[in-house]
Each structure stands twice: as structure tokens, then as C-alpha cells.
N, C-alpha and C positions, 0 to 999 in steps of 0.2 A: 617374288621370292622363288630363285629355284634350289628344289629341292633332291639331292644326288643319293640313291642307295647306294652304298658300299662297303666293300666285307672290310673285316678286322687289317685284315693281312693284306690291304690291297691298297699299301701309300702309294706304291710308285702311280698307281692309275689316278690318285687325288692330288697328287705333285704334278702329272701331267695336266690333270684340268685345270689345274693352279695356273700352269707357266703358258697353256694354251690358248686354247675357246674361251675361259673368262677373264683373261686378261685383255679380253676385246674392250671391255666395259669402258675402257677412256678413251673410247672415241664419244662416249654421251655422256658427257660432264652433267647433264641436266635431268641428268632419268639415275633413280636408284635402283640398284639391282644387287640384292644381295643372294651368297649361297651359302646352303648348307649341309653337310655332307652327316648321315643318317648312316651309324653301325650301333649293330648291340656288340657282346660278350664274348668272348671267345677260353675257353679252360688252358688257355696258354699264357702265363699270366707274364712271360715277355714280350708277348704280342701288343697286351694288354697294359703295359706300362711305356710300350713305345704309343698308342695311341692317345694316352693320357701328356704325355712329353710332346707330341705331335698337335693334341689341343691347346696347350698351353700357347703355345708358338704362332698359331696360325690362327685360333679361336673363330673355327669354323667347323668344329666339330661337335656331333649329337649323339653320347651313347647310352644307346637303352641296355635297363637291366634285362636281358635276356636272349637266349643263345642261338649266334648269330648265322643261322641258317638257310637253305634255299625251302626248304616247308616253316617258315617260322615269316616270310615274305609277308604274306596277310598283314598278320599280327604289327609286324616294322612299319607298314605302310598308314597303318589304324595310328599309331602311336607315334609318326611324325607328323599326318595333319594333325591330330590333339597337341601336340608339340607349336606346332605354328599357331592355331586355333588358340591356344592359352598365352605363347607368350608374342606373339607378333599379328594383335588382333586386326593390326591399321594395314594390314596386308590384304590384297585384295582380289590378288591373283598368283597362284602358283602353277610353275612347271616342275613337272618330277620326270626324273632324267635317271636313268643307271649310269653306271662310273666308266660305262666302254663304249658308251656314248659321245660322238664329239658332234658338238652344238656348233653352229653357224648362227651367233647372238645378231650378229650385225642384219643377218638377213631377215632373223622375226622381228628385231627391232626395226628398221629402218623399212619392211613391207606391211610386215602387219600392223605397225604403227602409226604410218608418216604415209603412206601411198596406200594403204588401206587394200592392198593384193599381193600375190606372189606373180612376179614377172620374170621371164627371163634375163630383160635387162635392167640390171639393179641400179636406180641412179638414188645417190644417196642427196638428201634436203638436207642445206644449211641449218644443223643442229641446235648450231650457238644462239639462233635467234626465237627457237621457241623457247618462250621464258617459261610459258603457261604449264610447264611439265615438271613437276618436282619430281614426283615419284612414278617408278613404273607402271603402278596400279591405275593415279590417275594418268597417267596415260594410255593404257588400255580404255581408258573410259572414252577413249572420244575417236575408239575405232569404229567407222562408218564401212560395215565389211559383211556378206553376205553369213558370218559367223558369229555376226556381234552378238553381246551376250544378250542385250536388252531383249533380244529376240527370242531367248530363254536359252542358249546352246551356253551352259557353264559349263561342258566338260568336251575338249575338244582334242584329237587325235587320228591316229590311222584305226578305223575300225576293221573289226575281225567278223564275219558273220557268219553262222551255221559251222562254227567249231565244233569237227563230232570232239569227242571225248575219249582221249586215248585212256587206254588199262595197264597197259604196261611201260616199265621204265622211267627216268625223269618225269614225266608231266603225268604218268599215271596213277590213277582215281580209281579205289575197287569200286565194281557194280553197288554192294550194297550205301557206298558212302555218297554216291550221286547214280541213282538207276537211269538218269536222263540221257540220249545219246549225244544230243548238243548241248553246250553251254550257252547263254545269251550273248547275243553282240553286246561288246568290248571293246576298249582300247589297247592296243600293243601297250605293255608295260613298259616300255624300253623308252618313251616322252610320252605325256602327255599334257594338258592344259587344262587348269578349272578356276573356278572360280572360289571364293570364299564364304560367300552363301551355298554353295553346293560340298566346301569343304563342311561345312557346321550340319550340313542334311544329310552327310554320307557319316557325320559323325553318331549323329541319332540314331540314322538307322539300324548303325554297325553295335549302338546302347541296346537299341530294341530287338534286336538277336541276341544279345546274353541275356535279356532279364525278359523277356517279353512283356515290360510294361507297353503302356499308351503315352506315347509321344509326339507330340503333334508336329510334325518335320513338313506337311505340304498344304498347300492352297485350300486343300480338303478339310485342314486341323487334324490330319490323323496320319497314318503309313496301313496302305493296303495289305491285308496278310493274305490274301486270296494266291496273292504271286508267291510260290516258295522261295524262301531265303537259304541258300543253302548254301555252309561252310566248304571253301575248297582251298589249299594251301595256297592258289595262285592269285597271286593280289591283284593281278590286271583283271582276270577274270570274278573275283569277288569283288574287289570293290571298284571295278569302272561297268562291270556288266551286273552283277547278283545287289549291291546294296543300292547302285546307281537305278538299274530298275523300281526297287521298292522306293525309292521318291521320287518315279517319274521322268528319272534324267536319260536318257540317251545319250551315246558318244558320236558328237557329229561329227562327221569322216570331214579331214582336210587332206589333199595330196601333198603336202609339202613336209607332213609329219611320216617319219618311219615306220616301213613294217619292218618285220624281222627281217625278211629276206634282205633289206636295201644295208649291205654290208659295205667294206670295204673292196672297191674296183675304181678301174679309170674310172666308169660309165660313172659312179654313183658321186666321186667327185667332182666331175663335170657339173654333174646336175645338183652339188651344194656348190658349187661357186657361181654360177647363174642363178642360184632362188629356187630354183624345180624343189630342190631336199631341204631342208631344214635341219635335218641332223644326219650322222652316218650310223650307224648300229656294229655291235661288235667288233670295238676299235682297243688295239693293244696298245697301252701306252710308250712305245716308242713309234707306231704310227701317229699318231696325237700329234707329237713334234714333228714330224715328216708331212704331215696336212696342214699342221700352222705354219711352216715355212713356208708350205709351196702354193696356199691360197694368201700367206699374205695375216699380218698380224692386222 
């Protein structure tokens, strides 16, 4: 399942994922892949009635009661894995993607799938003949790949490490709300990958920070509170680094998943049309249509 954050006011960037990157899906008639596109509320209530007319139509949209903000991130993020986790439990694996994101499906499909690497040269396998693959999920299952999950790696992406902790502006955190100077290594929130056991354990944990009961989320039967859990507006950094810790998980770094930096340039399209990238990061959507033309639907 992948899973797309996106603001109220922002069809044109879910019309472009529409008509772009996940119109790839029928080249794998044999693999299920679905998406869904995750906004809350907005106090514009024609915003807000174009997005209700916009689900109606396309019935691929998620809106939560509540207002749809860049510090409110966390919270959207909590309340689309419980979203998936409740009503799409036969799900097995989810990517979570921002909406200025353009994916390269064909390359996580057909590398990390079927060839079981990222190569520079992508030779796609005779799809039609693998029958044994209904669903994406079981097919993730029979990735033989130094990141396979069996291995324990449920949460996989570009990791971030020894992030000091800014103060001011956008991404800033007063002293008193985090005195720490770095944050834990995390995932770029911009894609990442997990699994569905590690969706239901970041669920617990994220339970056992409002209520602090006893939860028994790991191997242990319990969640270590020795490690602080601390609330921060940024969902890459709460829950792929602060809730992902308290059950143990790490985010195992892949190069083929985006950091911030890996924007739109020649260089970075090169290297998603060859497999090197996997996705592009801070993509406007009339770029979207300019990169699905020019690598090819």
C-alpha cells in the first residue's frame, strides 16, 4: 500500500500522481498496489467541499477530522498507519511518500522485487509469467535482498544521523520542549518503507506515550521507557526515529531511497532512470508530467 501525505489545497499535485508515477502500475497486472492519499481539514469549507467531490470521483482519498497542518504532521502520520492497520489489515507493507514526490514504481518493483538489487542496468523479467504473486505484500515476501525483512529491517529508507536540533524557524524546537542537541537517527520523511508488524508496534508505542500503560509491543513483552520518548511535530523524526526506537526498530539506510537534498536536476534524473534513485524529492506538479514524459510511462 502506498501511502501519500497531502495538504487540503493541493489536487493539482494528486492529479499529477494520478496521471503520472502511479499510472505505471499496469505494467504488473499480477501485483496489487494500491494508493491513498492522507489530508485532514482545512477552515475553508470550499476547499473542503472540492475535496469531498474529489473523493467521491476518484475514491482514493483519507480525511481526517483535524487541522491540516505542517506541526499537526505527527499526529496525520499516527492516524494513517491506524487507518491502514484497521481497515486494510491483509496489508503487509506500506510505502509513505509526500505528494512532491515522484516515485520510479517500476524500479522498486522490478529491483527490489524480481532481481532482488538496485542496478544501474535495469532489465525488467517477464512479469506475465510469475503467477505466484497476487499481492504486493506477498511479494515483498520473497525478497532475497541484503534488507530483507526476515532479517528484522521493517523500516527502510534514507537515514539521517546525528541531526542537531534546530531552534529557530520551520523545523524549530524550543530548548525547553526537546533540551537534547540531536535527534535519533531517522528516516527522511519524504518515502519511506515498513512493514506491517512494525506498523502495529509504532502503533503501541505511539498508545504508550498518551496513556503510559504497559504494552507489550517487543520480543521482551514490554517497550523500554529507560529511552526517552519525546513528542516533536516532525513525523519523520517521531515516529521513524523517537517511537521506532522504543521498539527497537532502526531505519536501515538504502541508497536508492531519497534524501532531502536529491531534488529535481539532470543529475538526479539520470540516476532515477537507471535505478541509482528511487524517487525524486520536491517535485512540482507540472514537473511530474515533464519526468513521466521524458523517462517514459
Amino acid at each position: 500500500m502506498i501511502v501519500v501525505h497531502s495538504a487540503v489545497g493541493n489536487r493539482a499535485q494528486r492529479d499529477a500522481i494520478r496521471n503520472t508515477w502511479y499510472r505505471t502500475i499496469h505494467h504488473f497486472t499480477d501485483v496489487r498496489i494500491i494508493l491513498i492519499f492522507l489530508v485532514g481539514s482545512d477552515q475553508d469549507q470550499g476547499l473542503m467541499t472540492n475535496v469531498v467531490a474529489e473523493g467521491t470521483v476518484y475514491r482514493d482519498l483519507v480525511v481526517f477530522d483535524m487541522i491540516d497542518t505542517y506541526r499537526n504532521l505527527s499526529l496525520k502520520s499516527l492516524l494513517g498507519l491506524h487507518w491502514v492497520n484497521e481497515f486494510c489489515a491483509e496489508t503487509r507493507f506500506v510505502l509513505k511518500v509526500d505528494d512532491d514526490v515522484y516515485v520510479n514504481l517500476r524500479t522498486i518493483i522490478i529491483n527490489l522485487l524480481y532481481t532482488g538489487s538496485i542496478s544501474e542496468n535495469i532489465s525488467q523479467p517477464d512479469i506475465k509469467r510469475n503467477n505466484r504473486i497476487n499481492t504486493l505484500c506477498e511479494s515483498f515476501a520473497e525478497i532475497k535482498y541484503n534488507l530483507s525483512f526476515v532479517k528484522g529491517h521493517g523500516l527502510v529508507g534514507a537515514v539521517n544521523r546525528k541531526s542537531r536540533v534546530m531552534r529557530y524557524g520551520l523545523w524549530g524546537i524550543e530548548h525547553k520542549e526537546h533540551p537534547e542537541e540531536f535527534y535519533p537517527d531517522y528516516c527522511s520523511g519524504n518515502m519511506y518503507l515498513l512493514n506491517i508488524t512494525v506498523v502495529e508496534l509504532l502503533l503501541k508505542a505511539s498508545y504508550l506515550y498518551h496513556d503510559s500503560s504497559s504494552v507489550p509491543v517487543n520480543e521482551n513483552n514490554s517497550v523500554s521507557l529507560s529511552q526517552q520518548m519525546r513528542f516533536v511535530p516532525f513525523e519523520d523524526v517521531f515516529v521513524t526515529g523517537y517511537l521506532a526506537r522504543n521498539i527497537g526498530v532502526t531505519c536501515y539506510h538504502h541508497r536508492g531511497f531519497p534524501h532531502w537534498s536529491d531534488g529535481v536536476n539532470k543529475a538526479n534524473i539520470v540516476r532515477l532512470v537507471k535505478g541509482q534513485l528511487l524517487a525524486i524529492h520536491n517535485v512540482y506538479y507540472l514537473q511530474m508530467y515533464r519526468i513521466y514524459k521524458l523517462i517514459g510511462g
